[in-house]
N, C-alpha and C positions, 0 to 999 in steps of 0.2 A: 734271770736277767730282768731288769723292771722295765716298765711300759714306758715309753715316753708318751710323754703329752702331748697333745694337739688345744693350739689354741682356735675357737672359733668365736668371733663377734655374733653376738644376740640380743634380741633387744626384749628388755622383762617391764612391768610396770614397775612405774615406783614405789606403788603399794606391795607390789609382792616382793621387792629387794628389801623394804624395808621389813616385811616378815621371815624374809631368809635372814639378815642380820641380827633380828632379834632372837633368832631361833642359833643361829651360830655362838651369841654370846652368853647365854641360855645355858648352852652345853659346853661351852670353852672352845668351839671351832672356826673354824676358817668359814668364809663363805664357800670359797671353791670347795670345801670339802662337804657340806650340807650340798649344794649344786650336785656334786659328784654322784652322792649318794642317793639324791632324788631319781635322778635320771638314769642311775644303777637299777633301783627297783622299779619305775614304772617301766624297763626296757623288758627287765625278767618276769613280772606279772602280764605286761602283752605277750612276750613272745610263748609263757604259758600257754595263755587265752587263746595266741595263734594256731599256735598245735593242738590244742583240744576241738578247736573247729575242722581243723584239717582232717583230726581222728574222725570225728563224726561225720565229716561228710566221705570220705573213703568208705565209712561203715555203713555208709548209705548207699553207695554205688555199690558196694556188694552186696547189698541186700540183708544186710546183718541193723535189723533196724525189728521195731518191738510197737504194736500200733499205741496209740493214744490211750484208750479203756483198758488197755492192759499194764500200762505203766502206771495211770491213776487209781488204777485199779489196788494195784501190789501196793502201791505209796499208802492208800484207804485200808488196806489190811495191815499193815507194820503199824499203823497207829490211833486204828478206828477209829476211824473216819467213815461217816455214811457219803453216800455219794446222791 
C-alpha cells in the first residue's frame, strides 16, 4: 500500500531553494523529490550514528571497552606507525 504524505510548512533560505531547484533541474526532478531524498539520507546516517553510540556506550557499561595504548597501539602495528 503506499505512504501517504504529510505535508509540513518550513522555512529554507532562498539560497538554499535555489540550490535544491537547480539540483532538481540538473537531474530532471521535482523539488519535493530532492527535499525527500535529502531528508531520507541525513535521517538514515544519524539514526546510524545514533545506534553506533548507543552500541558503544552499552559496551561501556559492560565493561567491554579496550584502553587507549592498546587501541593506538594495534592501529601503529597494522600500519607502522611509530608511536
Amino acid at each position: 500500500m503506499p505512504q501517504r504524505a504529510a505535508s509540513e510548512p518550513i522555512t529554507i533560505s532562498d539560497k538554499r531553494v535555489a540550490e535544491i531547484d537547480a539540483l532538481a533541474r540538473a537531474t530532471d526532478r521535482s523539488r519535493d523529490d530532492i527535499i525527500d531524498q535529502a531528508i531520507e539520507q541525513y535521517l538514515k546516517a544519524n539514526n546510524w550514528q545514533m545506534n553506533r553510540i548507543q552500541a558503544g556506550i552499552d559496551a561501556a557499561r559492560e565493561g567491554r571497552v579496550r584502553d587507549a595504548d592498546g587501541v593506538f597501539g594495534g592501529i601503529g602495528e597494522k600500519y607502522g606507525w611509530a608511536r
